[in-house]
C-alpha positions as CSV (number, residue, x, y, z in Angstrom):
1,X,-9.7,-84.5,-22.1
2,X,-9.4,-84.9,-18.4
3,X,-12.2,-83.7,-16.0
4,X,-10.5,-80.8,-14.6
5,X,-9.5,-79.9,-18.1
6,X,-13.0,-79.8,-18.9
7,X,-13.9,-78.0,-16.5
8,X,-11.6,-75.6,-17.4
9,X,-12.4,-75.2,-21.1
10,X,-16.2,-75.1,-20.0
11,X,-15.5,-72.1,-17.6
12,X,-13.7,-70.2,-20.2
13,X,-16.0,-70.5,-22.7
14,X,-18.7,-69.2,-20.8
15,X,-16.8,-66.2,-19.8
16,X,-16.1,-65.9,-23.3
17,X,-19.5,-66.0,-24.6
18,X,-20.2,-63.4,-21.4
19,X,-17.8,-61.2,-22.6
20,X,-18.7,-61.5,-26.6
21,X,-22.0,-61.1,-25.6
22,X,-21.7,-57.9,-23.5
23,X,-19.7,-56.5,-26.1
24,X,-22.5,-57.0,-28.8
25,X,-25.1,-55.7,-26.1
26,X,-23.0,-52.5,-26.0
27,X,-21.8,-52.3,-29.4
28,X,-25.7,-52.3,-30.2
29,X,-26.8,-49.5,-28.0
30,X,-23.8,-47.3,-28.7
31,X,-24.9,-47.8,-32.6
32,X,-28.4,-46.9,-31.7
33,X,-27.0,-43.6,-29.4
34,X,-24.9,-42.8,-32.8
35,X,-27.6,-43.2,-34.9
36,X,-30.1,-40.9,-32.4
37,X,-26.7,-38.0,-32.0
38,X,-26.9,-38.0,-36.0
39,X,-30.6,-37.8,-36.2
40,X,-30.9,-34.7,-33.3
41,X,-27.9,-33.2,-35.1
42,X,-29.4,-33.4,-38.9
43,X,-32.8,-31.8,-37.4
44,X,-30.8,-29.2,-35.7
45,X,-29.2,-28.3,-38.7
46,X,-32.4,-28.5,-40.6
47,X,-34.5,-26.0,-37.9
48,X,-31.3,-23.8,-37.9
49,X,-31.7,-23.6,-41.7
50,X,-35.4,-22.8,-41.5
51,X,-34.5,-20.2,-38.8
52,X,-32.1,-19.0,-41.2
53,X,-34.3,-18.3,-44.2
54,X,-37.1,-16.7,-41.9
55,X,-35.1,-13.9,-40.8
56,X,-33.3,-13.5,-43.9
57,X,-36.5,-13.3,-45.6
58,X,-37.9,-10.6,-42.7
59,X,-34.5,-8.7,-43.4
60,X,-35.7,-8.3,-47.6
61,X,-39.4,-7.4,-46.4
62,X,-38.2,-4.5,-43.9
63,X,-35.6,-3.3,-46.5
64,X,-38.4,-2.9,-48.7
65,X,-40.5,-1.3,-46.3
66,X,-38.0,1.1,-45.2
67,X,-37.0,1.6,-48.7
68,X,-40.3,2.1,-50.4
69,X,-41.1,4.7,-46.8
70,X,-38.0,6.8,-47.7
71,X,-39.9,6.9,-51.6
72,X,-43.0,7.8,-50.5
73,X,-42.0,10.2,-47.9
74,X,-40.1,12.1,-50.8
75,X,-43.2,11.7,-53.3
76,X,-45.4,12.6,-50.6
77,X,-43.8,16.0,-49.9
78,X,-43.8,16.8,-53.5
79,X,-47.7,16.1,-54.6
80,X,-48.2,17.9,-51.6
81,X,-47.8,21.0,-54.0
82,X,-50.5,20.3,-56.3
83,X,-53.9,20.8,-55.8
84,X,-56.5,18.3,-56.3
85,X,-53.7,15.8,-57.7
86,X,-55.0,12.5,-55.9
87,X,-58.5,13.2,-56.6
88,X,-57.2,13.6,-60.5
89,X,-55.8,10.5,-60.0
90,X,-59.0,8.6,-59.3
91,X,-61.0,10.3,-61.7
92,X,-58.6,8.7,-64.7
93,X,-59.8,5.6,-63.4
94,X,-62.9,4.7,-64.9
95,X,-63.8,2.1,-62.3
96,X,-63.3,4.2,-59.3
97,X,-65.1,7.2,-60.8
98,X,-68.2,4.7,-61.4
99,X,-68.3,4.2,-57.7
100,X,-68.2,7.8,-57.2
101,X,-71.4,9.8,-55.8
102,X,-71.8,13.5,-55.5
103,X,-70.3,14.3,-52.0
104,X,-67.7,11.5,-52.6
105,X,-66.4,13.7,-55.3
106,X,-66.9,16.8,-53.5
107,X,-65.3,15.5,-50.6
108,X,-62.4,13.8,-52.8
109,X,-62.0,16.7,-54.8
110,X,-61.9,19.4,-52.2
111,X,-60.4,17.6,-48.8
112,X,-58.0,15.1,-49.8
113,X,-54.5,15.7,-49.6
114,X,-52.8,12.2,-49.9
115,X,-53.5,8.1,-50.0
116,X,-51.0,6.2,-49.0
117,X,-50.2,2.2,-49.1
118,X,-48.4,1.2,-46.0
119,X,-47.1,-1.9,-46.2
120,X,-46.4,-4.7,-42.5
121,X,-42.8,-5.1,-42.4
122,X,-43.4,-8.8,-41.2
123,X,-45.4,-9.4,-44.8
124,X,-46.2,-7.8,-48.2
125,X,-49.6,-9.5,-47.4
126,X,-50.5,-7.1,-44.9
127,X,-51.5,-3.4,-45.9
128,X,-53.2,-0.6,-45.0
129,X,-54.6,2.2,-47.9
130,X,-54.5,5.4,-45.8
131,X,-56.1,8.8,-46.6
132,X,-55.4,11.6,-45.0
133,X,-58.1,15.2,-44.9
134,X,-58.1,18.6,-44.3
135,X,-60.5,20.2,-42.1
136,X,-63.8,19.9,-43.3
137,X,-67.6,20.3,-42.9
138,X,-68.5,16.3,-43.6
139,X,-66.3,14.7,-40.8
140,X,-64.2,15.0,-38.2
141,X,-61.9,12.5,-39.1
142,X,-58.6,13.6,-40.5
143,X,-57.4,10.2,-41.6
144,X,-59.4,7.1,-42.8
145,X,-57.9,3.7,-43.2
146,X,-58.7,0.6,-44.7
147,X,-56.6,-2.4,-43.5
148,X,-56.1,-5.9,-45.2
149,X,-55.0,-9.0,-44.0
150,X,-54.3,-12.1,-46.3
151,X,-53.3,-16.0,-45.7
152,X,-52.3,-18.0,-48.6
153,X,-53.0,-15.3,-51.1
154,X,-56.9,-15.0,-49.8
155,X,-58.4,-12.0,-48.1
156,X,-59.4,-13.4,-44.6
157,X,-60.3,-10.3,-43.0
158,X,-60.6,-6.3,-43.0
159,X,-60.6,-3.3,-40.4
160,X,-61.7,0.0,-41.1
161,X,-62.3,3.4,-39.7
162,X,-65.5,4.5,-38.4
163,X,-66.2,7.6,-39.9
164,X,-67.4,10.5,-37.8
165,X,-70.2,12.0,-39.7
166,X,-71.3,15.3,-38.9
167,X,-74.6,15.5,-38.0
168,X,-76.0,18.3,-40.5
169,X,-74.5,16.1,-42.8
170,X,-75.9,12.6,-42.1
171,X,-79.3,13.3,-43.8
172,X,-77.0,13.6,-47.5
173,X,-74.6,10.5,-46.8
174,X,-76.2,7.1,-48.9
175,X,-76.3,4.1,-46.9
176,X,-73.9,1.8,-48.0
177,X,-75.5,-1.4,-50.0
178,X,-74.4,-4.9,-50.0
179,X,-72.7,-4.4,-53.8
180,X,-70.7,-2.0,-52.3
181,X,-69.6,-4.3,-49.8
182,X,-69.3,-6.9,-52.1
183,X,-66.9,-4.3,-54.5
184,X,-64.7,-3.2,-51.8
185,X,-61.4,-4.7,-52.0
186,X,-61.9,-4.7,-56.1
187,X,-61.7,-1.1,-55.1
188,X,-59.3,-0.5,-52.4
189,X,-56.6,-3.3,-55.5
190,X,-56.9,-0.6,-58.2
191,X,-56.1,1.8,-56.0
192,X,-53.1,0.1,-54.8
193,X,-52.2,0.0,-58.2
194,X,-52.8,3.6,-58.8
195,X,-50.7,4.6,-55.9
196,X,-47.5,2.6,-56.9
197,X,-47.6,4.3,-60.0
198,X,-50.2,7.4,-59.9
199,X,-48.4,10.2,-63.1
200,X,-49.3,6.7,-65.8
201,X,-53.2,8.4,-64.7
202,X,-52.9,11.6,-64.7
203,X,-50.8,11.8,-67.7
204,X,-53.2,9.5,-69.5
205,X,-51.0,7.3,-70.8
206,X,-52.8,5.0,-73.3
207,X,-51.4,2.0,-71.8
208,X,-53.5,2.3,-69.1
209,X,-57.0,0.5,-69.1
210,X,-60.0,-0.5,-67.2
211,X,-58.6,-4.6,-68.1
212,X,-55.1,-3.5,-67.0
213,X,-55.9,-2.3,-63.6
214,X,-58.2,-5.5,-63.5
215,X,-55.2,-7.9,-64.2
């Protein structure tokens, strides 16, 4: 092969191998860019999904609620016609009578007119027992709540009403004690239980026992 040939063959062959290498430089990036677009497109998807279930699953938890208020709205209206009937309730329950002094079942017996479980319509979790008075000579309040608020199926924390004592009355009111405390939302779960289903009670159905509202 003559010089100049040479030379020839040598300057095409470096383009070449410019070329081929450009190419694979290229090819390589645009594979990585593809691989990236399919990775930020998979994790859309997936977050879109997730988005998807939360609200669908906040769609069932305010049916519910706004089902189950339309329930007790009704129910409300028609144990509002007989007397004493939540107080009748609790007393069927042996261990909510047990917690029961003299002026709680005088006021219970005499004052209440309804308890209520209201439910968060972000999450079953969340709920508030409610009880609602007449007009009476032991406090001013007319409703008393007890609020509870659970993560990962434990209790983390509580809010309650202050209760407005009046003050002839102080001097009879027991100071609450540390079992008391300690029994609480034992307490406030049975009578949860007793709302969702308060005629099994009254009626004295023998299906209902101390163990059952324990389970």
């Amino acid at each position: 092969m003559g010089r100049k040939h040479l030379t020839k063959y040598l300057f095409f062959k470096m383009i070449w191998n410019y070329l081929f290498d450009d190419d694979s430089y290229f090819v390589n990036k645009r594979l990585k860019l593809c691989s990236m677009q399919k990775s930020l497109l998979n994790q859309q998807k997936y977050d879109k999904t997730l988005w998807e279930e939360k609200i669908a699953r906040a769609k069932i938890n305010q049916s519910f609620v706004d089902k189950l208020t339309v329930h007790c709205r009704n129910r409300k209206e028609q144990i509002a016609r007989l007397s004493g009937f939540w107080f009748n309730v609790i007393k069927a329950d042996l261990n909510l009578v047990s917690q029961l002094n003299k002026t709680d079942s005088e006021i219970l017996e005499n004052h209440l007119t309804s308890i209520e479980v209201v439910y968060d319509a972000d999450s079953k979790l969340k709920f508030s027992i409610i009880f609602d008075f007449i007009k009476n000579e032991y406090f001013s309040n007319d409703r008393i709540f007890k609020r509870f608020n659970f993560r990962d199926g434990v209790l983390i924390s509580t809010e309650s009403t202050c209760i407005n004592w009046k003050k002839e009355i102080l001097n009879i009111v027991p100071e609450e004690s540390d079992e008391e405390d300690y029994n609480t939302f034992e307490i406030e779960d049975t009578l949860e239980k007793l709302w969702i289903d308060p005629l099994k009670y009254v009626q004295g159905d023998d299906d209902v026992t101390e163990d059952e509202v324990e389970d």
